[in-house]
C-alpha positions as CSV (number, residue, x, y, z in Angstrom):
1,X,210.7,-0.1,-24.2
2,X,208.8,1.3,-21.1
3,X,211.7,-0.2,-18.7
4,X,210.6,0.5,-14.9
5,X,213.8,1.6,-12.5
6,X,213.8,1.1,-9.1
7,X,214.8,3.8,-7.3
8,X,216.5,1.9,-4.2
9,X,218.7,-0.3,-7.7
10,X,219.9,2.7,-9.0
11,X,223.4,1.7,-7.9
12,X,222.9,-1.2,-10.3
13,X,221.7,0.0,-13.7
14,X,221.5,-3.8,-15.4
15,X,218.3,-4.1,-13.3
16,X,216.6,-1.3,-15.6
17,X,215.5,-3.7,-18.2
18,X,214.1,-6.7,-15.6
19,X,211.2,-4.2,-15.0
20,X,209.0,-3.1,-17.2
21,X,205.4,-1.1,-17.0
22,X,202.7,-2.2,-19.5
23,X,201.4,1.0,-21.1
24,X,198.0,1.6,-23.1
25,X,198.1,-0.6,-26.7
26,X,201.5,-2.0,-25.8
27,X,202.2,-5.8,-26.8
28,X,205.0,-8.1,-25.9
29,X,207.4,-6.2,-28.0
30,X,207.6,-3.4,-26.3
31,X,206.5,-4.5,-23.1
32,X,209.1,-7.5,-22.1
33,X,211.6,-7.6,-19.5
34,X,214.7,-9.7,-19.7
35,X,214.3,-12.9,-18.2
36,X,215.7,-16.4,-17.1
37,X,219.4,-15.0,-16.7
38,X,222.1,-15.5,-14.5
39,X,221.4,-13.5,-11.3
40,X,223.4,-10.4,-11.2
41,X,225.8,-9.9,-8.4
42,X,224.5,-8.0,-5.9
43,X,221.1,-8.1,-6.3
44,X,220.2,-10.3,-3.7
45,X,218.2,-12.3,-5.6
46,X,215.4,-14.8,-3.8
47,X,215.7,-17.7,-6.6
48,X,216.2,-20.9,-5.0
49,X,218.8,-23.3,-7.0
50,X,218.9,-26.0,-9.4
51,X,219.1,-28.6,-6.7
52,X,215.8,-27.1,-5.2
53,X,214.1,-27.4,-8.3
54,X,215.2,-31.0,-9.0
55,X,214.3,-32.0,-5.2
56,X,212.1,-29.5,-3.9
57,X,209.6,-28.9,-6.7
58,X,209.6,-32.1,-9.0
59,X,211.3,-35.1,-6.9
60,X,210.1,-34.7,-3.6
61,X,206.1,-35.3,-4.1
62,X,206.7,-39.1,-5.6
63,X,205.3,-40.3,-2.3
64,X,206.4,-44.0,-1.9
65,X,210.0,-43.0,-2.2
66,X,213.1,-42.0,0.2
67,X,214.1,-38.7,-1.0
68,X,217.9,-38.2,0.1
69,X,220.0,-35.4,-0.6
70,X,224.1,-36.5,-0.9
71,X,225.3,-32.5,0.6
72,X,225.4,-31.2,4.2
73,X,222.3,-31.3,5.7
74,X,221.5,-27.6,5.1
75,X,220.6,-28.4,2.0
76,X,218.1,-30.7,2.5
77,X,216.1,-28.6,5.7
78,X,216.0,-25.7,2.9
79,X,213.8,-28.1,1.0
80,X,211.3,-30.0,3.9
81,X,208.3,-29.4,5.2
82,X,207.7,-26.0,2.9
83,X,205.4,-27.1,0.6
84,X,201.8,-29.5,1.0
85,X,202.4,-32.0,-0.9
86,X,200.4,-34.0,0.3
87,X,199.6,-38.1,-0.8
88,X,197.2,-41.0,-0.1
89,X,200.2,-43.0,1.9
90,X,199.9,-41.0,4.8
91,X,202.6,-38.4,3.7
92,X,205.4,-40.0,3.8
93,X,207.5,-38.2,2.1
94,X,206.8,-34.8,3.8
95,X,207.0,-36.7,7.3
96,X,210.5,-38.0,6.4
97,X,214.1,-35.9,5.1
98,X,217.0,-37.6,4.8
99,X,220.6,-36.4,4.1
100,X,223.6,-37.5,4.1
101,X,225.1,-34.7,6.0
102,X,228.3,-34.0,4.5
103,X,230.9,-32.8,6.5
104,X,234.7,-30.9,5.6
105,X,236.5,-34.1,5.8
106,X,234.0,-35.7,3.3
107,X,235.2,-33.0,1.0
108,X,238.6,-33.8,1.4
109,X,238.7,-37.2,1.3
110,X,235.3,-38.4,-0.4
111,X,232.1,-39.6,1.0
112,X,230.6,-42.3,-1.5
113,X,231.1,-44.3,1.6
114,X,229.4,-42.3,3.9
115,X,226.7,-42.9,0.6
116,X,226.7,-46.2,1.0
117,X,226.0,-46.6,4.6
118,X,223.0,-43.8,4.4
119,X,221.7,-45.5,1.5
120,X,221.6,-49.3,3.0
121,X,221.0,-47.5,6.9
122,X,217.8,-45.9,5.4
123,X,216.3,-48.9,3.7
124,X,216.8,-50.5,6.7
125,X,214.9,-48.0,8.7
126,X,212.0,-48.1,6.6
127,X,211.8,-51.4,5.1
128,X,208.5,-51.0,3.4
129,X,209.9,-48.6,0.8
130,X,212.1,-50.2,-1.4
131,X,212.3,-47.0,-4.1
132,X,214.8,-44.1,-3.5
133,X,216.0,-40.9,-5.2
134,X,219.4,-39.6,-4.6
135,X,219.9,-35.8,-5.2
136,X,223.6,-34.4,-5.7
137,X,224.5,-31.2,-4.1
138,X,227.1,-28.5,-4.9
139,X,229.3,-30.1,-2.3
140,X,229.0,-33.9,-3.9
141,X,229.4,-32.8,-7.3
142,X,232.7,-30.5,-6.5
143,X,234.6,-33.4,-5.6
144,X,233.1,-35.8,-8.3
145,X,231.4,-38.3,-5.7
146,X,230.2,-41.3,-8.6
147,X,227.0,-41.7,-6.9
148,X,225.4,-43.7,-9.8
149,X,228.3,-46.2,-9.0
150,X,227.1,-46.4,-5.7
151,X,223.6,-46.8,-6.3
152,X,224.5,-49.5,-8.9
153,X,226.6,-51.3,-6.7
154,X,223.7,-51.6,-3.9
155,X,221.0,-52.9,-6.4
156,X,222.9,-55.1,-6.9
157,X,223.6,-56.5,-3.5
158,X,220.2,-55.7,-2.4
159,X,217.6,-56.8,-5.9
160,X,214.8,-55.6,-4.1
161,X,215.2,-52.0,-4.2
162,X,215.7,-49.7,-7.0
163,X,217.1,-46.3,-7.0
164,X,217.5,-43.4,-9.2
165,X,220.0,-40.7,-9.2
166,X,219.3,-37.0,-9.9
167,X,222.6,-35.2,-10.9
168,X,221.7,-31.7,-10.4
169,X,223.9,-29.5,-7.8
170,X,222.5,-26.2,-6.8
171,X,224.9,-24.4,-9.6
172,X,223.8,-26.3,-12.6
173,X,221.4,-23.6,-13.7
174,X,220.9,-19.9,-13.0
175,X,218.0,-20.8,-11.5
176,X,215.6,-23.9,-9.6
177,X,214.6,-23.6,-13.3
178,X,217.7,-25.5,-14.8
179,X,216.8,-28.4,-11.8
180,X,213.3,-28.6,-13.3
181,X,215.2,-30.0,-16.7
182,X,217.9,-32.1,-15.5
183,X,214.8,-34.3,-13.6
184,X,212.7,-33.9,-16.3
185,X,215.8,-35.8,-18.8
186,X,217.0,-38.0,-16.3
187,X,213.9,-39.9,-15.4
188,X,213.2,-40.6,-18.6
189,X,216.7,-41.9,-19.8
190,X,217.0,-43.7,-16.9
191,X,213.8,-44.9,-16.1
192,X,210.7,-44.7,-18.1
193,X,210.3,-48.0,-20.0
194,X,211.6,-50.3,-17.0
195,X,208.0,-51.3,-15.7
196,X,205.2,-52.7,-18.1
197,X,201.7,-51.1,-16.5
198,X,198.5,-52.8,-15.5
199,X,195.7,-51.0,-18.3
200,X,192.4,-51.2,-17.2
201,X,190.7,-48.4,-19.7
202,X,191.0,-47.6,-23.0
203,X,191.6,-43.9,-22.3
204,X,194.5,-43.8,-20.7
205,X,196.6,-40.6,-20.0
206,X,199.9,-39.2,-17.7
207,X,199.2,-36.3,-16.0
208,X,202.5,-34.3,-15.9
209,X,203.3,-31.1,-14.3
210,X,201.1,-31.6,-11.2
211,X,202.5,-31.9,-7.4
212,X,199.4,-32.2,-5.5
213,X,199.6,-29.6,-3.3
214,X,196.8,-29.9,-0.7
215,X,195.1,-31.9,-3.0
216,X,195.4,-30.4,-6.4
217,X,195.7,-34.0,-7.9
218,X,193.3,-35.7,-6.2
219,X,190.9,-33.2,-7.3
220,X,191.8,-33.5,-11.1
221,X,192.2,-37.1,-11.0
222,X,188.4,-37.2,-10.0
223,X,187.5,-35.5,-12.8
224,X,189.7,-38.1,-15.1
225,X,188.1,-40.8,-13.6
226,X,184.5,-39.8,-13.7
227,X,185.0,-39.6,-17.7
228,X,186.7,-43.2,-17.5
229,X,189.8,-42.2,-18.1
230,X,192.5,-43.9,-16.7
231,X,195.6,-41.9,-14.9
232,X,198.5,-44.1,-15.3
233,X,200.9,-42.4,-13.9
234,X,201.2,-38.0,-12.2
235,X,204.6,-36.6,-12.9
236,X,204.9,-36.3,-9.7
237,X,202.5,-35.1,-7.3
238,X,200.8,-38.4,-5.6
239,X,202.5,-40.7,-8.0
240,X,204.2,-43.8,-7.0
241,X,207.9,-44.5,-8.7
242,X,206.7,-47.3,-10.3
243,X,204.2,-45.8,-11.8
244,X,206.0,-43.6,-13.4
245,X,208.2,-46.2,-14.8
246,X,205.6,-47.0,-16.8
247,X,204.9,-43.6,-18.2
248,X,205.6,-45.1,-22.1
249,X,202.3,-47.1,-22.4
250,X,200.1,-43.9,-22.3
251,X,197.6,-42.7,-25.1
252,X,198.0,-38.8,-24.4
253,X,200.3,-36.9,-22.1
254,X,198.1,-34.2,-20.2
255,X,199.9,-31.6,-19.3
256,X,199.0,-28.6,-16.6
257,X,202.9,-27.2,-15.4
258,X,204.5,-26.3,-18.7
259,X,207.8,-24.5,-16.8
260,X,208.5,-27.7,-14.8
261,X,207.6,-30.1,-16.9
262,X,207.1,-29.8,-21.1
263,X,210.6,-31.2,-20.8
264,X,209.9,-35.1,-20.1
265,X,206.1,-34.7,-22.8
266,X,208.7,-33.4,-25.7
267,X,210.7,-36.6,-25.2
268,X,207.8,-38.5,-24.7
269,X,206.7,-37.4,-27.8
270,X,209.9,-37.9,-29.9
271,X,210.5,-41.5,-28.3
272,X,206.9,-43.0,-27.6
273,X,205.0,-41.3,-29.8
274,X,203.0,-39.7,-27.2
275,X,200.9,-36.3,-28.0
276,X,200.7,-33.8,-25.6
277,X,197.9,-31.8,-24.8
278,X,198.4,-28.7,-22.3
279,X,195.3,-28.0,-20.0
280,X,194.7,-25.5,-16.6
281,X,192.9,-26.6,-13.8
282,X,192.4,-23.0,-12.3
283,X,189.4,-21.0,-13.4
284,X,185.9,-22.1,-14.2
285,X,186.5,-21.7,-17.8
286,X,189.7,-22.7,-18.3
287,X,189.3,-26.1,-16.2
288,X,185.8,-26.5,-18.4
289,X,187.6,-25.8,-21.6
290,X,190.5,-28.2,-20.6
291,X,188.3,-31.3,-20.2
292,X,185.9,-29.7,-23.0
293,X,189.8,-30.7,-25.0
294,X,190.5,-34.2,-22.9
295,X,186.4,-35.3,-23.7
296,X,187.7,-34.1,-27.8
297,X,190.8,-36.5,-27.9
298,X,188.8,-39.8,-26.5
299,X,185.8,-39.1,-28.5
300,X,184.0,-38.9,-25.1
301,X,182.6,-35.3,-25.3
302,X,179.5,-35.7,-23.2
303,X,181.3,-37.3,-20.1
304,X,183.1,-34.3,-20.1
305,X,180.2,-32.1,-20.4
306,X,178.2,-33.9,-18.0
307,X,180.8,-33.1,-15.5
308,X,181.2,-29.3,-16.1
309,X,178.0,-28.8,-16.4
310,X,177.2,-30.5,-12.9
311,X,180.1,-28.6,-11.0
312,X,179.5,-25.1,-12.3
313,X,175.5,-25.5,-11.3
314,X,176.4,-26.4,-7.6
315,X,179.8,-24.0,-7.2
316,X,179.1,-20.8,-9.6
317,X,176.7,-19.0,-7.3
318,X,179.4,-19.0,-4.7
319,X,182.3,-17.9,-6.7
320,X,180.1,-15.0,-7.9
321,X,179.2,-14.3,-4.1
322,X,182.7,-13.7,-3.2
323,X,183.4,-11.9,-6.9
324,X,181.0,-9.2,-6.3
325,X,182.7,-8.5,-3.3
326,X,186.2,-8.3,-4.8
327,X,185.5,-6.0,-7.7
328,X,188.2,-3.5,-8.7
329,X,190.6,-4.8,-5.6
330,X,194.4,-4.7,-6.6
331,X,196.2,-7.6,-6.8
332,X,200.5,-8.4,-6.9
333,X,200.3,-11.4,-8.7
334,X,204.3,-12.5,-7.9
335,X,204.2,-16.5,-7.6
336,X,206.4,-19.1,-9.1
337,X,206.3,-19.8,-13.1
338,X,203.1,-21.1,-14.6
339,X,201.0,-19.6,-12.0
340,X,202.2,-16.3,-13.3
341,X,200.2,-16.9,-16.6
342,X,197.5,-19.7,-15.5
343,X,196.1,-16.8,-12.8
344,X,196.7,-13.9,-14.2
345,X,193.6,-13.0,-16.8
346,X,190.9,-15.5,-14.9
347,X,191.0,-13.8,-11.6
348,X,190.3,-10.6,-12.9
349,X,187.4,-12.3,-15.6
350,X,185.8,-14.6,-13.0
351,X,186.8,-13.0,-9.8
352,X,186.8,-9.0,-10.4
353,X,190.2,-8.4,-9.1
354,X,192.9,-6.3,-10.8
355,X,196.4,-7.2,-11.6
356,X,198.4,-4.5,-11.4
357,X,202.0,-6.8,-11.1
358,X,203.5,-9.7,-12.0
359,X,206.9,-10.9,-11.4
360,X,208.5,-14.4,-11.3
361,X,211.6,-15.2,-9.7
362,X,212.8,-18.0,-12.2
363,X,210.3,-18.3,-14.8
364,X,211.7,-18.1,-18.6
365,X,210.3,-15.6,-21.2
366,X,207.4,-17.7,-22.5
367,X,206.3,-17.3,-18.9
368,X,206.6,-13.4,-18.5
369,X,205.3,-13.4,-22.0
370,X,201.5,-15.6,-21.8
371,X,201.3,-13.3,-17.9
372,X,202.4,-9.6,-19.6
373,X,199.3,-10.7,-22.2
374,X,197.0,-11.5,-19.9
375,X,197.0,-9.2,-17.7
376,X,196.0,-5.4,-17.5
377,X,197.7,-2.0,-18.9
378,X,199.0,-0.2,-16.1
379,X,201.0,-3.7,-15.0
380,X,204.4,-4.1,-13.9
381,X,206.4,-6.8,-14.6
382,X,209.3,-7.9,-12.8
383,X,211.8,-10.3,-13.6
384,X,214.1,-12.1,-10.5
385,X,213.0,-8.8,-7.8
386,X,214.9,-8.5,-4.5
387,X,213.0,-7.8,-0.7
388,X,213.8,-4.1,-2.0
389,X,212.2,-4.1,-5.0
390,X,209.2,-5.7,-3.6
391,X,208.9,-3.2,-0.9
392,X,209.6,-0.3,-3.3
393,X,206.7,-1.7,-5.5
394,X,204.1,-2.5,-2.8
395,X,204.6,0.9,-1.4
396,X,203.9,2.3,-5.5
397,X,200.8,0.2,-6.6
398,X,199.0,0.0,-3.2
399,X,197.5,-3.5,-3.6
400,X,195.1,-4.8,-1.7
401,X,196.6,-8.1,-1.4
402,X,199.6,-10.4,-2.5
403,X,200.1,-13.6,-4.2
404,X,203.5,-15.3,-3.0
405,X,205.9,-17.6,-1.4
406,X,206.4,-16.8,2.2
407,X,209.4,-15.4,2.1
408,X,208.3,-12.4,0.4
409,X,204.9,-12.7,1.9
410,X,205.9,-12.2,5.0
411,X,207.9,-9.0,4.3
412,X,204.1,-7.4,2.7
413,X,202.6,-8.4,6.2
414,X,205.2,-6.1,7.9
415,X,203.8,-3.3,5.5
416,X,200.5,-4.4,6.3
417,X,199.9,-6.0,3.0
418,X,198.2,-9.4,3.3
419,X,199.3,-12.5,1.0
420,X,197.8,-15.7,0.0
421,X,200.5,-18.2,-0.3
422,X,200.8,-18.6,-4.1
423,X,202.9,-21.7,-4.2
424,X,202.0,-23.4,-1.2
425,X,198.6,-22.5,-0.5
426,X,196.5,-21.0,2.7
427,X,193.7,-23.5,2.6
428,X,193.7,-25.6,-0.6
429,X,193.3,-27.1,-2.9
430,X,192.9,-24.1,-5.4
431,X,192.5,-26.8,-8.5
432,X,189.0,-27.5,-9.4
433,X,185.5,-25.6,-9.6
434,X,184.8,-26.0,-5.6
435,X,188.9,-25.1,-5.3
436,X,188.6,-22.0,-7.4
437,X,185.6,-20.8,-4.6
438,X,188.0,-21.9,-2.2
439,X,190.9,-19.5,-3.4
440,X,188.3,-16.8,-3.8
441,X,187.3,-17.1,-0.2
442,X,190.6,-17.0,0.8
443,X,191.3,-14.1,-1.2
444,X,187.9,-12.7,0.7
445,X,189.3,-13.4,4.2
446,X,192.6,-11.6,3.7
447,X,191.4,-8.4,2.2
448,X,188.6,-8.1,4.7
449,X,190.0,-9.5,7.7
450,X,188.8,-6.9,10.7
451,X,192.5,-8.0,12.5
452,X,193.9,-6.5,8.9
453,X,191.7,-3.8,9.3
454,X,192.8,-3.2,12.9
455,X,196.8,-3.3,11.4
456,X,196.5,-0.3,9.7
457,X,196.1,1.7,13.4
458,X,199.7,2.9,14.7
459,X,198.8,3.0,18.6
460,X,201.9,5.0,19.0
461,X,200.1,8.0,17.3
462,X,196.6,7.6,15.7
463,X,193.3,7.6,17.5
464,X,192.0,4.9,18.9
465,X,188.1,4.9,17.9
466,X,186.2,3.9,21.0
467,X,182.5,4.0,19.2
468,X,182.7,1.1,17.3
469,X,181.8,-3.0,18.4
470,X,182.6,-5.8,17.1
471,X,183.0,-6.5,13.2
472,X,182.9,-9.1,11.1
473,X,184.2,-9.7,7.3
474,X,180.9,-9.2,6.2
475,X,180.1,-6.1,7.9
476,X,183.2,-4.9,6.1
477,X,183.0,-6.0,2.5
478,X,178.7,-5.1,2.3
479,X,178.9,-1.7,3.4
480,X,178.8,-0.2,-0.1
481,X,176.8,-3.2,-1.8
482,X,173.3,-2.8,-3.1
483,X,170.2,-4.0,-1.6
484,X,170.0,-6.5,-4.1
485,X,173.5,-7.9,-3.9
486,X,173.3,-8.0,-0.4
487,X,170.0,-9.8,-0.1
488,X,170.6,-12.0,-3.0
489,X,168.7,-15.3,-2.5
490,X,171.0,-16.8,-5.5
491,X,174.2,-16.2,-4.2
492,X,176.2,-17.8,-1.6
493,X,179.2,-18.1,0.5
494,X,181.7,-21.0,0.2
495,X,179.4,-23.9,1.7
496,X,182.3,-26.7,1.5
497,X,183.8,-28.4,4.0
498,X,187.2,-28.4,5.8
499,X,188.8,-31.2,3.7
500,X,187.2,-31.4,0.3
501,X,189.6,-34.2,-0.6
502,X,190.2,-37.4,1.6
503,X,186.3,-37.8,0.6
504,X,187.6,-38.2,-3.1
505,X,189.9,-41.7,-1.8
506,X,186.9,-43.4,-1.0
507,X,184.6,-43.1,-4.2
508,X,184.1,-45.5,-6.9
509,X,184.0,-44.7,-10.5
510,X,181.4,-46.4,-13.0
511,X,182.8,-46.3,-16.4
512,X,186.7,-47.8,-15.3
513,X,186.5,-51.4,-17.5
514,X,188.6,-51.7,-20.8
515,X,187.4,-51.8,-24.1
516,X,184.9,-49.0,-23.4
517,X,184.9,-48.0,-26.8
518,X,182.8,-51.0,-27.7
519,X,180.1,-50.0,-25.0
C-alpha cells in the first residue's frame, strides 16, 4: 500500500494510512486510504458535525419552512448564510435563522420551555409559514430536552402548523456524514405518507440528493419537465415540506447525491416499492447519459434525446473554447463527498485538466473509492486532511487551481493558489450543459486572472517589470495557442447571461397532462 506521510504529521503516525499516492497500474486495492473514521485527536480536523449535516446540508434548503436549531445560538450562525441555496419563494430560508439560544441555566434546569415560546413566538412572526423543522444540538440532547413532546403538544394547540423534529446533535456521528442519515430516516418514519399529492403526469419521479445551490434544481427540473415528467417532490433543494410528504406516490426515485441521500431511496424502496435510479448532472456526457437512463425507464427515449441533442449543439462549442485553453493544468480536486467522484474523470475528459488530488473531509469509502478510479496515476488521496496537510500538499503538486470549501480555500489564496468554491459555487449553477460552460469559465477566470498573475510578484524583493501594459485573460491563456485555435470561427466563449435561472420560473411546458401514455 503506497501510503503518503506528511511530513509536518509525523508526530502522529495513524495519519500514514489516510494518504495514499496512486502509482502506475494500481487499483483500489492497493491504492485506498482509510476512511469515514472517528477523527483522531489532534489532528485538527475541518469536518463539520452531525448536526451540520442534518441542518446545514439536507434540512436547511426545504424553503417554505422555519429552520430552528434547539442549542446556543453558535450553532446555528455556523450553519447560515454559507451555502446558495437558493428557492423560487424569495429565499426564505437563507434570509431567516432562528435559534433558540440556549444558555448555562437552560442546561441546568431545562429549556423545553424556552422551546415552547420560540416555537409559538416564531409562527407568530411569520404567519404565512405554517411548517417547521426543529434540529437538536449537543447541548439539548445532553440534558434530554423531549422536544418531540413539545412539538406534539403545540400541534395540537395550534392544528394549522405541522412540525418535524430532527434528533441529530453534533456528536451523533464522526462526521456531518452521520447527520446526512439520521434526516434521511427520520423524515421518512415520521413523515412521508402524511400528504396524498396532486398527479398531473404519468411519469412521475422524486428527485433526491439535490439542494439547489444557485440553481442546480431549477436547471434539472427543466430538463424533467421538457420530457413531461413530473417532479413531485426534491429531497430537499427547492422543495416545499409538503411536498415531500408526499414522496410515497412516486413512479421512480432519481437520484444525483448518493453520500447524502441513498438513505431515504433504500427505504423508499423496501416500503413503497420505489426503484431508484442514480444519475449526474455534471458533465456533458454524464448529464446526456443520465436522461439517455430517465427517457429508458418511461419509454420516452426521444424526448430525452431531443433535449441533449438541442443543448450540446448550442453549449459544446463553448465548453471546447475554454477546454483548449485548460489543457494539462493541475487541478486539487478536495470538495465535499459525491463531488469527489461526480468531477473527478469528466473534467479532465471534457475539460483537459488534470487531477493530481483528491481528498474529502467526510466522505465514506465508496466515495474515495468511485474518485481514486476516476482519476489519474500520480493522484493523491487524502482522507479528513488538516490546514497543514493541505499546505504541505499544495506546496508538493503545484496545482494550478483548487476545488473547495472556503475554509480551505482561502488558506490556498494566501499561497497564491486560486480556488473555485466546490460546495458553494463562485457563479453557478454548475448542473446542466450551459452550467458545465459556466464552471469551465470560472475555472478559466481563476487560472488566468492577470490580478493572480500579478500575486505571484513579492514587491519586497523581485523586480517590478515596467515594460509591460495592460493584460487581459486572453492575452494570457492565447499566448502559446495556434493560429487555428486562436482564430477559430467555431469556437466560443461562454455567451450566457448573468442569471441563467429565474428565466426557467416563467416557462411553460407542453407535454404536462396525465395519461400521456395514451397520446
Amino acid at each position: 500500500m503506497p501510503y503518503h506521510k506528511f511530513k509536518c504529521s509525523e508526530c502522529i503516525p495513524e495519519r500514514e494510512k489516510h494518504a495514499v499516492m496512486k502509482g502506475p497500474g494500481e487499483d483500489l486495492s492497493c491504492a485506498l486510504p482509510l476512511g469515514y473514521l472517528n477523527t483522531i485527536p489532534g489532528t485538527i480536523s475541518e469536518r463539520g458535525c452531525a448536526y451540520c449535516g442534518a441542518k446545514h446540508v439536507i434540512g436547511t434548503p426545504m424553503k417554505d419552512v422555519i429552520h430552528i436549531s434547539h442549542g446556543p445560538v453558535g450553532c446555528t450562525y455556523d450553519t447560515w448564510q454559507t451555502k446558495r441555496y437558493i428557492s423560487d419563494n424569495d429565499n426564505f430560508q437563507i434570509k431567516n435563522t432562528f435559534a433558540t439560544d440556549m444558555k448555562e441555566k437552560h442546561i441546568v434546569f431545562g429549556a423545553e420551555k424556552l422551546l415552547k415560546q420560540n416555537i409559538v413566538e416564531a409562527f407568530k412572526a411569520f404567519p404565512n409559514i405554517k411548517r417547521m423543522t426543529i434540529y437538536q444540538t449537543c447541548a439539548s440532547a445532553l440534558i434530554g430536552d423531549d422536544i418531540n413532546a413539545v412539538a406534539q403538544e403545540v400541534m395540537d394547540e395550534m392544528p394549522e402548523v405541522d412540525i418535524f423534529v430532527c434528533n441529530s446533535p453534533g456528536f451523533a456521528g464522526p462526521s456531518q456524514s452521520g447527520g446526512h442519515h439520521k434526516i434521511n430516516i427520520a423524515w421518512i418514519n415520521q413523515k412521508v405518507g402524511t400528504v396524498e399529492p396532486k398527479i398531473t403526469s404519468d411519469y412521475v419521479i422524486n428527485y433526491v440528493g439535490e439542494y439547489n445551490i444557485q440553481g442546480d434544481q431549477e436547471v434539472m427540473q427543466d430538463y424533467f419537465k421538457r420530457m413531461g415528467i413530473q417532479v413531485l417532490s426534491t429531497f430537499t433543494g427547492n422543495g416545499s415540506y409538503d411536498d415531500l410528504r408526499g414522496m410515497h406516490r412516486a413512479h421512480l426515485n432519481v437520484l444525483e447525491c448518493a453520500r447524502s441521500a441513498e438513505y431515504i431511496c433504500n427505504e423508499l424502496r423496501v416500503r413503497y416499492g420505489i426503484p431508484r435510479l442514480d444519475i449526474d448532472g455534471f458533465g456533458f456526457e454524464p448529464l446526456s447519459a443520465s436522461l439517455r437512463k430517465i427517457g429508458l425507464f418511461f419509454g420516452i427515449e426521444e424526448r430525452a434525446q431531443a433535449i441533449i441533442d438541442e443543448e450540446t449543439a448550442r453549449w459544446k462549442p463553448e465548453l471546447d473554447w475554454y477546454k483548449e485553453r485548460l489543457k494539462g493544468k493541475k487541478v486539487c480536486l478536495w470538495p465535499g463527498g459525491s463531488k469527489l467522484w461526480h468531477w473527478a474523470n469528466v473534467i479532465h475528459e471534457e475539460m483537459g485538466v488534470e487531477v493530481v488530488s483528491v481528498y474529502t473531509k467526510f466522505g465514506h469509502q465508496g466515495d474515495m473509492e468511485k474518485g481514486i478510479a476516476r482519476c489519474e496515476e500520480g493522484a493523491l488521496a487524502i482522507d479528513d486532511p488538516n490546514e497543514l496537510e493541505g499546505l504541505e500538499a499544495m506546496e508538493k503538486l503545484k496545482p494550478d487551481v483548487i476545488f473547495t470549501g472556503k475554509r480551505p480555500g482561502e488558506v490556498a489564496k494566501k499561497v497564491r493558489v486560486p480556488y473555485l468554491n466546490a460546495h458553494a459555487y463562485h457563479n453557478g449553477p454548475y448542473k446542466g450543459y450551459e452550467g458545465w460552460v459556466r464552471f469551465a469559465r470560472d475555472i478559466y477566470n481563476a487560472i488566468y486572472s492577470p490580478i493572480h498573475q500579478l500575486s505571484a510578484l513579492d514587491i519586497s524583493k523581485d523586480e517590478i517589470p515596467t515594460d509591460k501594459g495592460f493584460a487581459t485573460a486572453k492575452m494570457i491563456s492565447d499566448v502559446n495557442l495556434s493560429d487555428e485555435v486562436r482564430n477559430s470561427t467555431d469556437l466560443r466563449e461562454y455567451t450566457g447571461g448573468y442569471d441563467s435561472v429565474s428565466k426557467l420560473r416563467e416557462k411553460t411546458y407542453p407535454y404536462m397532462e396525465k395519461q400521456l401514455a395514451d397520446v
